[in-house]
C-alpha atoms as one frame of an Amber mdcrd trajectory, in Angstrom:
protein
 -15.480  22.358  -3.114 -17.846  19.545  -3.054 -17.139  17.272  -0.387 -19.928
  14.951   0.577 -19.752  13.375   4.065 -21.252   9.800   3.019 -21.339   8.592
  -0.710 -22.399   5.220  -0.967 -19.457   3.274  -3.405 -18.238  -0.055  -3.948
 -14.719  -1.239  -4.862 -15.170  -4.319  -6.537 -12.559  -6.134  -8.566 -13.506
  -6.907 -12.019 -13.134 -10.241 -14.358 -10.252  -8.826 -16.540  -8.807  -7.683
 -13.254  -9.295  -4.302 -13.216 -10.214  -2.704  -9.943 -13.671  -0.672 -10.186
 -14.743   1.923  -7.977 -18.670   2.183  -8.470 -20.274   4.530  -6.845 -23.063
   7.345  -7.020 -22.943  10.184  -9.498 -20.959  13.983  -8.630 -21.764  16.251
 -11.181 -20.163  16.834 -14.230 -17.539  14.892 -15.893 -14.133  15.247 -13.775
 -11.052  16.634 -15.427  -7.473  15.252 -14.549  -8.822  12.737 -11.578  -6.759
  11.646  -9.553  -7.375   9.055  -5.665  -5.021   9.757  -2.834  -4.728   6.970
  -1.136  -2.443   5.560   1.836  -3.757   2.400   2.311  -6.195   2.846   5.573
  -9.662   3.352   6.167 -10.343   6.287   3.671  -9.649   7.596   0.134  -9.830
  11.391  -1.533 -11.255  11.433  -4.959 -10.042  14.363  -6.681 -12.146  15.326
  -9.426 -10.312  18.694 -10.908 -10.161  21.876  -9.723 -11.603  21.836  -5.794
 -14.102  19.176  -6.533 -13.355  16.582  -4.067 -15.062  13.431  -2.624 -14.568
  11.347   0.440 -14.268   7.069   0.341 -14.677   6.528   4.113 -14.869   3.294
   6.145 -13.263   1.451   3.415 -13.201  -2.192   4.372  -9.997  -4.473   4.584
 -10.763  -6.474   1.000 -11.116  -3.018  -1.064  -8.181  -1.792   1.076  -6.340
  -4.438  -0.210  -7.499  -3.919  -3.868  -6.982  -0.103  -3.794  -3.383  -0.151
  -2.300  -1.981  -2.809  -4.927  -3.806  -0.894  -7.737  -1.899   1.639 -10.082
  -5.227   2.685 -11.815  -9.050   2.198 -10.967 -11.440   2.350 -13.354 -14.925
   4.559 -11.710 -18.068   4.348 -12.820 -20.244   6.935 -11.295 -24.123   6.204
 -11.647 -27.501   7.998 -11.287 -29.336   4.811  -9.437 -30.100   3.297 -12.908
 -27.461   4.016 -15.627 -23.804   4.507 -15.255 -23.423   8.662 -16.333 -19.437
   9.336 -15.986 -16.589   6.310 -16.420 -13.215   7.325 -16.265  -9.797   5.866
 -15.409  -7.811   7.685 -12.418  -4.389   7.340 -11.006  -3.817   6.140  -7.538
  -1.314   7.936  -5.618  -0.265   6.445  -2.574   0.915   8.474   0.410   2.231
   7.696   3.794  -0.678   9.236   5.783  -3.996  10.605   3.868  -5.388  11.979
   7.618  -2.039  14.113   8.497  -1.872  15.364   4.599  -5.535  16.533   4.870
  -5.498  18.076   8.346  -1.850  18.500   8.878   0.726  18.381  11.569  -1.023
  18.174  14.846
């Protein structure tokens, strides 16, 4: 499972209106993506199989953006040239923390 602690991203809401998640390269092209979302202060990027990454401390604006978005187009880059760009679903839940960790 990869599951970085801090990858740098943006969410950033395009021209045509599409809402972009930019952010720094994982590997190999995902299969079946798909971001779990509930609206708070962190996102799960599933890439396929257990390849997983982390959006933490997302900000209020891209909150905003991610919770009223059905789809997000990512662009995952190298530090110079974008090297993966795929659409993914967002699937909102009630509570992203309880779903990961579980019942306390």
């Amino acid at each position: 499972m990869m599951d970085k602690e801090k990858v740098p991203y943006s969410v950033l809401l395009c021209p045509d209106g599409d809402v972009l998640l930019l952010m720094e390269a994982q590997g190999d092209r995902p299969q079946n993506a798909l971001l779990i979302y509930d609206g708070r202060d962190m996102a799960i990027l599933l890439r396929g199989g257990a390849r997983t990454v982390r959006l933490r401390d997302i900000q209020p604006e891209a909150a905003k953006l991610l919770s009223q978005a059905g789809v997000v187009f990512v662009a995952e880059h190298d530090g110079e040239t974008v090297v993966n760009d795929y659409y993914v679903k967002v699937r909102m839940v009630r509570d992203l923390k309880r779903l990961v960790e579980g019942p306390v």
